[in-house]
GUKOL-632448 format. One line per 5 residues: number of its first residue (from 1); their letters; for each residue x, y, z of N, C-alpha, C. Coordinates in steps of 0.02 Angstrom, whole numbers, plus 50000, padded with zeros to 5 digits. Layout:
residues N
NUM = a = X Y Z X Y Z X Y Z; ...
This chain:
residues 290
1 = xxxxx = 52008 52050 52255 52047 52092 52211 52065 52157 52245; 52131 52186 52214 52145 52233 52278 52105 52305 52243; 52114 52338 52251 52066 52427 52223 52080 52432 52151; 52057 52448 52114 52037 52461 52041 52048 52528 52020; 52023 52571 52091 52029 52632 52050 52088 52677 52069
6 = xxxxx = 52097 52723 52030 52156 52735 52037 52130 52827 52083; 52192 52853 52116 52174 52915 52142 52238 52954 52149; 52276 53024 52144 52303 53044 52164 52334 53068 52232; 52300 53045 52278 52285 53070 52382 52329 53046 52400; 52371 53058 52424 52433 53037 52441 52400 52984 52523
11 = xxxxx = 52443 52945 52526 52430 52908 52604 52491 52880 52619; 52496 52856 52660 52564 52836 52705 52554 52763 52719; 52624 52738 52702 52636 52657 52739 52678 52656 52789; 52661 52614 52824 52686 52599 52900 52708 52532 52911; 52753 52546 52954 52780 52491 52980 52775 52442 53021
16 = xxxxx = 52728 52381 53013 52691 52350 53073 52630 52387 53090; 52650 52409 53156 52571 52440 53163 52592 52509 53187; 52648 52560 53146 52666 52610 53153 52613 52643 53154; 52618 52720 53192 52565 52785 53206 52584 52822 53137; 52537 52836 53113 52545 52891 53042 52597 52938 53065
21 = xxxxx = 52621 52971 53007 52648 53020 53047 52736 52999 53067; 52737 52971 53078 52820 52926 53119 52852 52876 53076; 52895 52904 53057 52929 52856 53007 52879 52821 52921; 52856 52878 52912 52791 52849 52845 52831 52863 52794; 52816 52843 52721 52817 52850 52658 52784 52896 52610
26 = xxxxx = 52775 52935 52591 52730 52950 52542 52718 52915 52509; 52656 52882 52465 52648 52844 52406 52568 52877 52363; 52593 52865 52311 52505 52866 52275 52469 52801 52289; 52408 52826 52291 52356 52766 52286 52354 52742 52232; 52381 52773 52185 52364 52742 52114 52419 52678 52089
31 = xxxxx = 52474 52680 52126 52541 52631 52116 52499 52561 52153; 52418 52567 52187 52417 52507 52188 52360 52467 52161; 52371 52503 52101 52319 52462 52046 52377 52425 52016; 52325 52345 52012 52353 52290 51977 52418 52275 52011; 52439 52309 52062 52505 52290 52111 52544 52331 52156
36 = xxxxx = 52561 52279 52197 52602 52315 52267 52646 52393 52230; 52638 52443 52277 52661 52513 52264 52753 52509 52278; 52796 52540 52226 52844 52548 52237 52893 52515 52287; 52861 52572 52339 52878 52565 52391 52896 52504 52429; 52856 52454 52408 52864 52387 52442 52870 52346 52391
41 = xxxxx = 52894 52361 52353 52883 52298 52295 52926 52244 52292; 52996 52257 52303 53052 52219 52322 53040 52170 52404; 53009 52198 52420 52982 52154 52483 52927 52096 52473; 52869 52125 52408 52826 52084 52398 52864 52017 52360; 52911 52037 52319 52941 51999 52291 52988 51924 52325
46 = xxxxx = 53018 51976 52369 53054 51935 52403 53006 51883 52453; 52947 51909 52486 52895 51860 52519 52878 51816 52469; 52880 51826 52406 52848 51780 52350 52900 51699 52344; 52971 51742 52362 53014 51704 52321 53037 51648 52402; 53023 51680 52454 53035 51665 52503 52977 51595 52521
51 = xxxxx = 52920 51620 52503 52878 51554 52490 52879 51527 52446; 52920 51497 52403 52946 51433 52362 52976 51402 52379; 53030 51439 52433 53075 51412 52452 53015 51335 52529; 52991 51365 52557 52932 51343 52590 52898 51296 52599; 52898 51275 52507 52854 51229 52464 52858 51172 52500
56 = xxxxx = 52903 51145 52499 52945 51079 52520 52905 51079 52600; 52912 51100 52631 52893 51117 52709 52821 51119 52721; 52781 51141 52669 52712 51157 52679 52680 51081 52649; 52718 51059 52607 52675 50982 52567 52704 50944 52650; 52752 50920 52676 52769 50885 52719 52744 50896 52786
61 = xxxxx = 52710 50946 52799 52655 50975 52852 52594 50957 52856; 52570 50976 52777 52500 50938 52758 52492 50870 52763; 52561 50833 52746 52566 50762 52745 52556 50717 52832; 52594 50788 52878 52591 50739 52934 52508 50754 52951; 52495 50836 52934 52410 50800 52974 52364 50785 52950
66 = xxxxx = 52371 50736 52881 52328 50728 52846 52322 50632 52892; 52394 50611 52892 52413 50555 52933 52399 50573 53010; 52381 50623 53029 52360 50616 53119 52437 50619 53137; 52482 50614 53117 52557 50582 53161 52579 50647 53204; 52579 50729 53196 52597 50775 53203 52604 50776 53300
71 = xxxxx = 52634 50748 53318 52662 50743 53388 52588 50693 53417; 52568 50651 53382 52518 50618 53389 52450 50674 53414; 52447 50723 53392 52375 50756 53384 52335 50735 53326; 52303 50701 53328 52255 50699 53277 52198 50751 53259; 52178 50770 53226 52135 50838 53202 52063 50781 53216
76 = xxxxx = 52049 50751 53266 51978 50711 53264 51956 50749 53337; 51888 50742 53330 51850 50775 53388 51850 50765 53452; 51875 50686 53487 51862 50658 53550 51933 50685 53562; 51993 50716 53530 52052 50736 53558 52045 50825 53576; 51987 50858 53551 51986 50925 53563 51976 50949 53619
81 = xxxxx = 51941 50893 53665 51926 50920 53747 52000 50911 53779; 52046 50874 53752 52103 50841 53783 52167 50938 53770; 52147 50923 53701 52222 50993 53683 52173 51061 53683; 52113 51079 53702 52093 51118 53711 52032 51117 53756; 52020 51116 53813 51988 51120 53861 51912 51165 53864
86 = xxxxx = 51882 51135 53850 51814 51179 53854 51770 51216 53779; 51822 51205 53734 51797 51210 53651 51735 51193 53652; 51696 51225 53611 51634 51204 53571 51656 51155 53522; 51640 51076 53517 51657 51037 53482 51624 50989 53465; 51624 50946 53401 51592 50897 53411 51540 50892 53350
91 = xxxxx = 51562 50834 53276 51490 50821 53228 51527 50892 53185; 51493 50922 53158 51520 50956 53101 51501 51034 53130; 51552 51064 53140 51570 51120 53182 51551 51169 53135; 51516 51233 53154 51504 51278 53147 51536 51354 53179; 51569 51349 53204 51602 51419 53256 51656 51369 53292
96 = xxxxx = 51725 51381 53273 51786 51366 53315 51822 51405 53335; 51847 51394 53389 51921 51440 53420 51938 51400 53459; 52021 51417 53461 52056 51402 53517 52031 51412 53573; 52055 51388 53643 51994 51390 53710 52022 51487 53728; 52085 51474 53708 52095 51570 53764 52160 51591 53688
101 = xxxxx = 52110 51628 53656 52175 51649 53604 52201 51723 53638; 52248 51694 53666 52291 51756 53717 52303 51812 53672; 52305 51862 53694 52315 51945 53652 52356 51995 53703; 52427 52001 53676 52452 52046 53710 52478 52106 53660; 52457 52157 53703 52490 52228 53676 52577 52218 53663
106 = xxxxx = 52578 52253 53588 52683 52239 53565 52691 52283 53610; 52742 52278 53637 52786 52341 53655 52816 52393 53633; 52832 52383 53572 52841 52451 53529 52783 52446 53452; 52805 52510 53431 52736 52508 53367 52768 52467 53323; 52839 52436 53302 52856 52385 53262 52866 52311 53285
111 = xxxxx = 52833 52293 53332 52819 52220 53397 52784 52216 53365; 52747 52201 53308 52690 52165 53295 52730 52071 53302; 52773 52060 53240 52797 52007 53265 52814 51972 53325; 52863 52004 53370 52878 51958 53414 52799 51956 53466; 52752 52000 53461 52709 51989 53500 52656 51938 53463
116 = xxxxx = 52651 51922 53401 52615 51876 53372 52627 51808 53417; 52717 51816 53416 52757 51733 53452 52747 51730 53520; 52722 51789 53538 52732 51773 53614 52642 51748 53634; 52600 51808 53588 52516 51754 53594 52507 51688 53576; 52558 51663 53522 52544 51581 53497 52584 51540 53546
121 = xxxxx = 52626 51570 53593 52667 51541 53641 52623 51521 53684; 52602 51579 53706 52547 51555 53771 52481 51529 53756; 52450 51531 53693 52383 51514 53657 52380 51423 53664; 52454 51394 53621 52448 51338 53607 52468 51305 53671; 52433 51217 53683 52458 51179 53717 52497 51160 53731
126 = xxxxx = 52544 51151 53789 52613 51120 53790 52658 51141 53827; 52729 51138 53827 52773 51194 53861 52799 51261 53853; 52770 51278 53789 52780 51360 53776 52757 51372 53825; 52785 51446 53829 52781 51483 53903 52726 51535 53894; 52693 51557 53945 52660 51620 53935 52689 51668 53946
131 = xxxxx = 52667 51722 53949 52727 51809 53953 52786 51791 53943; 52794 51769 53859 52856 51751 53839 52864 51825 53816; 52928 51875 53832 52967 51935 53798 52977 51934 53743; 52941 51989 53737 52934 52016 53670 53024 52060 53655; 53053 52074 53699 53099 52082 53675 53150 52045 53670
136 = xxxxx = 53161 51977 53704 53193 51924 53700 53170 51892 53637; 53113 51897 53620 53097 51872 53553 53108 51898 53489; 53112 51966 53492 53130 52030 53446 53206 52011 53415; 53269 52004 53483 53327 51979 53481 53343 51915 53409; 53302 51873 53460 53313 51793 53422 53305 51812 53348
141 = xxxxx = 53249 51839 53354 53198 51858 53264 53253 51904 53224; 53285 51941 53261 53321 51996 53226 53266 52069 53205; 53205 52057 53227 53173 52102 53231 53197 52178 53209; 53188 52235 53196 53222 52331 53193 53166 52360 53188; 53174 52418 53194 53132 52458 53165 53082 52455 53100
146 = xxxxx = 53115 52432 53053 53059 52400 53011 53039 52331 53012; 53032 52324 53061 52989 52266 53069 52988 52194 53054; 52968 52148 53057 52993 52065 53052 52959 52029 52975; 52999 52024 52961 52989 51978 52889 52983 51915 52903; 52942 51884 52840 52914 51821 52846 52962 51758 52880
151 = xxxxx = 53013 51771 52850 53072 51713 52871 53091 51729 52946; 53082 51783 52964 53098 51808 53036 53068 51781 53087; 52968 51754 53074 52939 51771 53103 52937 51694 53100; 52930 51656 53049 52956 51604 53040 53015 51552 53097; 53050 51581 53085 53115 51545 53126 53087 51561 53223
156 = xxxxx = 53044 51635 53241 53025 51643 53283 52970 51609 53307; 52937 51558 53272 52896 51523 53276 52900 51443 53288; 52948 51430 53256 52983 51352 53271 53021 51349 53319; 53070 51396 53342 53083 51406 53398 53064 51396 53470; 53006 51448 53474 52982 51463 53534 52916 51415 53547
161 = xxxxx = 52861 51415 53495 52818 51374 53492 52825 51303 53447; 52842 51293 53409 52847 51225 53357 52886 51188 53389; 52945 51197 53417 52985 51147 53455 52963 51107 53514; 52965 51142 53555 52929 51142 53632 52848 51102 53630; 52804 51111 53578 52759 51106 53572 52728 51056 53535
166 = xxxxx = 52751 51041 53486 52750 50983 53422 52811 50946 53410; 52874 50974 53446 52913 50903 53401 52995 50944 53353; 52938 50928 53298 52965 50926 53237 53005 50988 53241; 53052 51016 53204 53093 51061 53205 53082 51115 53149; 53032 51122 53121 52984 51134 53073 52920 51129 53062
171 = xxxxx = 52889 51118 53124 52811 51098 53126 52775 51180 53095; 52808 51233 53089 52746 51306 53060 52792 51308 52988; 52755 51317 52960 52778 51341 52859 52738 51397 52865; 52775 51428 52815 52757 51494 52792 52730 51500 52703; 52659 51516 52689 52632 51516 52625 52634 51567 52601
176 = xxxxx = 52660 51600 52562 52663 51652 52510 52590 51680 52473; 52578 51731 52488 52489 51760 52440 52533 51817 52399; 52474 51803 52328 52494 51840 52273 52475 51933 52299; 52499 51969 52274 52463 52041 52290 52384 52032 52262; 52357 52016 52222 52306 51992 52229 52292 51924 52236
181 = xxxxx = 52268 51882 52283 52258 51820 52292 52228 51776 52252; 52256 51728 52227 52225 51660 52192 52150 51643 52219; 52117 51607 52186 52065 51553 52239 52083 51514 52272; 52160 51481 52226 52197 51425 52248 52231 51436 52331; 52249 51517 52330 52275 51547 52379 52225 51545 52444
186 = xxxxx = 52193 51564 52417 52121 51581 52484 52090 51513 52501; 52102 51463 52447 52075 51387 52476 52111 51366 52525; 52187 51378 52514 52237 51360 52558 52242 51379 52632; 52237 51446 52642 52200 51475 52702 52194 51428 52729; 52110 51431 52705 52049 51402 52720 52065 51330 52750
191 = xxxxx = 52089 51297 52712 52116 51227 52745 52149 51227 52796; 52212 51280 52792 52276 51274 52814 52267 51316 52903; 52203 51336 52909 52177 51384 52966 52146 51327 53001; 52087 51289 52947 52056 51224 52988 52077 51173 53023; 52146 51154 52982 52204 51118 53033 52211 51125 53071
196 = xxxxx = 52244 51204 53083 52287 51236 53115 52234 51220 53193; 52181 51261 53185 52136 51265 53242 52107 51199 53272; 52110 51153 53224 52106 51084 53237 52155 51050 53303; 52220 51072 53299 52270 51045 53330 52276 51105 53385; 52243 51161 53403 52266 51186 53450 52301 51246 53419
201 = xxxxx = 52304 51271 53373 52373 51333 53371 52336 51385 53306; 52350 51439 53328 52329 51484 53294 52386 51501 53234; 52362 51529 53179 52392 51555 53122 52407 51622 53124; 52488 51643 53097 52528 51689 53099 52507 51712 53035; 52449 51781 53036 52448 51810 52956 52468 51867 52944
206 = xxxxx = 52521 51887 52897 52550 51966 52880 52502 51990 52848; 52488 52048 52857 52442 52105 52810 52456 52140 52791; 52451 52159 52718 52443 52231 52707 52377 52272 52699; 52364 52312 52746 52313 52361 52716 52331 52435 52706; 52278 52431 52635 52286 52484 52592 52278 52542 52608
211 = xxxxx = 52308 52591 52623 52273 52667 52642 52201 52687 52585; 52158 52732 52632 52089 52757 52602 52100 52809 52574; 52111 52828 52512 52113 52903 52513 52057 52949 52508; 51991 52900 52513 51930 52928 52512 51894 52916 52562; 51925 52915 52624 51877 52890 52674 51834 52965 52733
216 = xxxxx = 51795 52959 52738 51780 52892 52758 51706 52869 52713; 51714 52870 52640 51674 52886 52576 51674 52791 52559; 51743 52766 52560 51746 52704 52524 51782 52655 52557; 51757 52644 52639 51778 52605 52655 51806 52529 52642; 51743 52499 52610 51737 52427 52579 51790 52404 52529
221 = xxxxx = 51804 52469 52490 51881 52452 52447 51957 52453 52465; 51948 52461 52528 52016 52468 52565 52007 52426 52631; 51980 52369 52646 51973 52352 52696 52040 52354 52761; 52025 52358 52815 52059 52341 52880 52040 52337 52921; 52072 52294 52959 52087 52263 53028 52026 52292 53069
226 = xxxxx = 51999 52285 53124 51965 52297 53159 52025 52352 53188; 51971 52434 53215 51993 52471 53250 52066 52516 53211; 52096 52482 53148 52135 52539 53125 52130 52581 53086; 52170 52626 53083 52151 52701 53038 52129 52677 52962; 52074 52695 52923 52066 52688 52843 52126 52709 52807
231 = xxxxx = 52124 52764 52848 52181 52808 52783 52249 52787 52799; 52271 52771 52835 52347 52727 52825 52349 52655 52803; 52427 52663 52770 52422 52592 52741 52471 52558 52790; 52482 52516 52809 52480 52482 52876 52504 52396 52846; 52566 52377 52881 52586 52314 52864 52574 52287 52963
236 = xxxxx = 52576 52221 52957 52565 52211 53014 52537 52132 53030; 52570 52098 53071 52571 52014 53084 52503 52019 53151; 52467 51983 53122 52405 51960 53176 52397 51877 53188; 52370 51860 53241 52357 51794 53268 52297 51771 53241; 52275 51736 53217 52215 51729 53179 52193 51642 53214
241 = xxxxx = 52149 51657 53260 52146 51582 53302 52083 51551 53286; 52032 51549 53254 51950 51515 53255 51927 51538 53179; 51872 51514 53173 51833 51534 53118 51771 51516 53134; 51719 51542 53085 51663 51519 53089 51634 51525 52998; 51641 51472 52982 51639 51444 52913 51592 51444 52882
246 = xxxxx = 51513 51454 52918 51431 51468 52923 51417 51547 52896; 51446 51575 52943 51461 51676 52907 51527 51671 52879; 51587 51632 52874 51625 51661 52842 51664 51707 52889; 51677 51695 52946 51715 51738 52963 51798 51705 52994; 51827 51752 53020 51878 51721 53064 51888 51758 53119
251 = xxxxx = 51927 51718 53179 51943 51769 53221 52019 51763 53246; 52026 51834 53274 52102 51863 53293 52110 51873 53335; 52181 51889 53361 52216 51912 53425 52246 51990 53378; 52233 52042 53402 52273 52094 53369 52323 52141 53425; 52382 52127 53431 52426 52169 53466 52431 52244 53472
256 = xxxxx = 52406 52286 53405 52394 52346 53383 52347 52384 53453; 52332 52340 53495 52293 52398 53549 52363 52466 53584; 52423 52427 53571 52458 52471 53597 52444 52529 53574; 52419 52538 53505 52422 52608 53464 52380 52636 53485; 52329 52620 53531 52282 52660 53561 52262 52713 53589
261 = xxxxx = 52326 52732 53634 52349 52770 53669 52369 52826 53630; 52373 52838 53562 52414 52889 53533 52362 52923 53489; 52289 52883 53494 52248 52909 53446 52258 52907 53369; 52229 52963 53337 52255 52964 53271 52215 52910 53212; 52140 52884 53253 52110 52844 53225 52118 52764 53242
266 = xxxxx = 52159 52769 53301 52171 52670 53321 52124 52665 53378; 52070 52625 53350 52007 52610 53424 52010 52540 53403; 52066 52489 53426 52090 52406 53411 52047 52375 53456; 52007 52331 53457 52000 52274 53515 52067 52231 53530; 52048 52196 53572 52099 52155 53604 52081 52078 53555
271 = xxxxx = 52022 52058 53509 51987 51993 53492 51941 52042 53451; 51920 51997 53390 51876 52019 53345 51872 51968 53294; 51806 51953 53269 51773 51906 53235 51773 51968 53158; 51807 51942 53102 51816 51989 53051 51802 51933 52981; 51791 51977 52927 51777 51961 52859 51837 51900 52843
276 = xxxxx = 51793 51853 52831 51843 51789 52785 51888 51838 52729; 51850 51850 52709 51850 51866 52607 51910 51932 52616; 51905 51992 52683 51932 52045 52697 51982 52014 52726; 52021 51971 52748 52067 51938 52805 52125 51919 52733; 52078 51883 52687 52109 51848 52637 52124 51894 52567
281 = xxxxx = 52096 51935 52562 52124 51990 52522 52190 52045 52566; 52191 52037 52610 52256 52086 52671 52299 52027 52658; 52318 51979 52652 52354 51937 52646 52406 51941 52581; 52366 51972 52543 52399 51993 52496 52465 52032 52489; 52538 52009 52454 52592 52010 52455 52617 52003 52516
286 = xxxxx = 52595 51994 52553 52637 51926 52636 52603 51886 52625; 52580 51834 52653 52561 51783 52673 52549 51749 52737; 52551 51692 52754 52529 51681 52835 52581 51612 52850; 52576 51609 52923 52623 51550 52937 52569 51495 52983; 52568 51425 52958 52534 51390 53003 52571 51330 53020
């Protein structure tokens, strides 16, 4: 559930993995009780409406790898040494990842997208390329200054990785999360991550996190990302490649190290093992692409 309580402290939303300060919003904390703040609301909406459209794409995805047929990868164990080389595998898995979930710094503070496409480029098996351009990818996506929307990141994904890689001309769908998430929502994940990592390819997840206006007092009600500021609210596409289903966790590729350099509260890893429950509440009003 997203924060309950309400506060007057003003905090700032950002763009991707914008630096406070540069291009921010004012908003109350309080516009995000019971739902997305003003400010983004027409966006949450449109991610909502954008995953219906989806529907169709995401049942026919499930369908091929529920059938094994998905460029003939089957999600069975004696094929994991084959599409991923050196995995911990095998009998009923406890801790997965991709063998090298690649992590590159965006090039600008609104690259979160095309640098998501360019880590699942080089992450997954096949002929995607590695040090695929992030600004050649930016282009294709239509990428700006504010940053890449679901359908953007989408089309940047079948493209560069889904084609080359699987086949199908549509092998990644994009799932829609409520501003506060279903169970139904978070089951889906959950499945839709286990696949995913099953076959080799990491999951494309948008976030929003909430600015703190009480931090560093109430962390736990505003969760984020490994290494970013509490007090900004922060939209932003991460690689989300493994899990470990025993703690409940998952793990990422986060591009945001670029912000490093500018301070201001960004100490990002390059990889980080983070909260199931915290991954799947940020999901909230974007959603993820697998």
């Amino acid at each position: 559930m997203r924060i309950a309580r309400i506060a007057a402290l003003p905090v700032t939303l950002g763009i991707c993995a914008l630096m406070a300060g540069l291009l921010s919003v004012p908003v109350s904390a309080a516009s995000f009780t019971g739902g997305p703040p003003s400010s983004i609301a027409a966006q949450v909406a449109q991610n909502s409406a954008f995953g219906a459209t989806e529907a169709a794409a995401n049942a026919a995805k499930t369908a091929a790898f529920k059938d094994g047929d998905l460029k003939g990868y089957e999600p069975l164990a004696e094929h994991y040494e084959q599409l991923m080389p050196g995995i911990v595998c095998c009998g009923q898995f406890s801790r997965e990842a991709t063998t090298a979930l690649v992590q590159y710094a965006q090039d600008t503070n609104y690259y979160c997208g095309p640098a998501v496409v360019s880590e699942m480029s080089a992450s997954v098996y096949g002929p995607s390329p590695t040090g695929l351009s992030q600004y050649t990818v930016a282009a294709y996506m239509g990428t700006n200054s504010s940053g890449t929307n679901p359908s953007q990141e989408l089309n940047g994904l079948n493209y560069y990785v889904g084609d080359p890689d699987f086949g199908p001309s549509e092998a990644y769908a994009f799932v829609s999360v409520s501003w506060n998430p279903t169970t139904t929502q978070e089951n889906e994940f959950v499945d839709d991550l286990d696949w995913d990592v099953n076959v080799g390819t990491p999951v494309a997840s948008g976030v929003y996190e909430v600015g703190d206006p009480y931090y560093p007092a109430d962390q736990s009600l505003y969760p984020h990302l490994v290494g970013h500021p509490f007090p900004d609210t922060i939209q932003h596409w991460a690689a989300v490649g493994g899990y470990n289903w025993n703690d409940d966790e998952v793990y990422y590729a986060d591009s945001a190290t670029y912000m490093n350099q500018f301070g201001g509260g960004w100490a990002v890893p390059a990889h980080s093992w983070y909260s199931l429950a915290n991954m799947e509440e940020l999901l909230g009003g974007e959603g993820f692409i697998w």
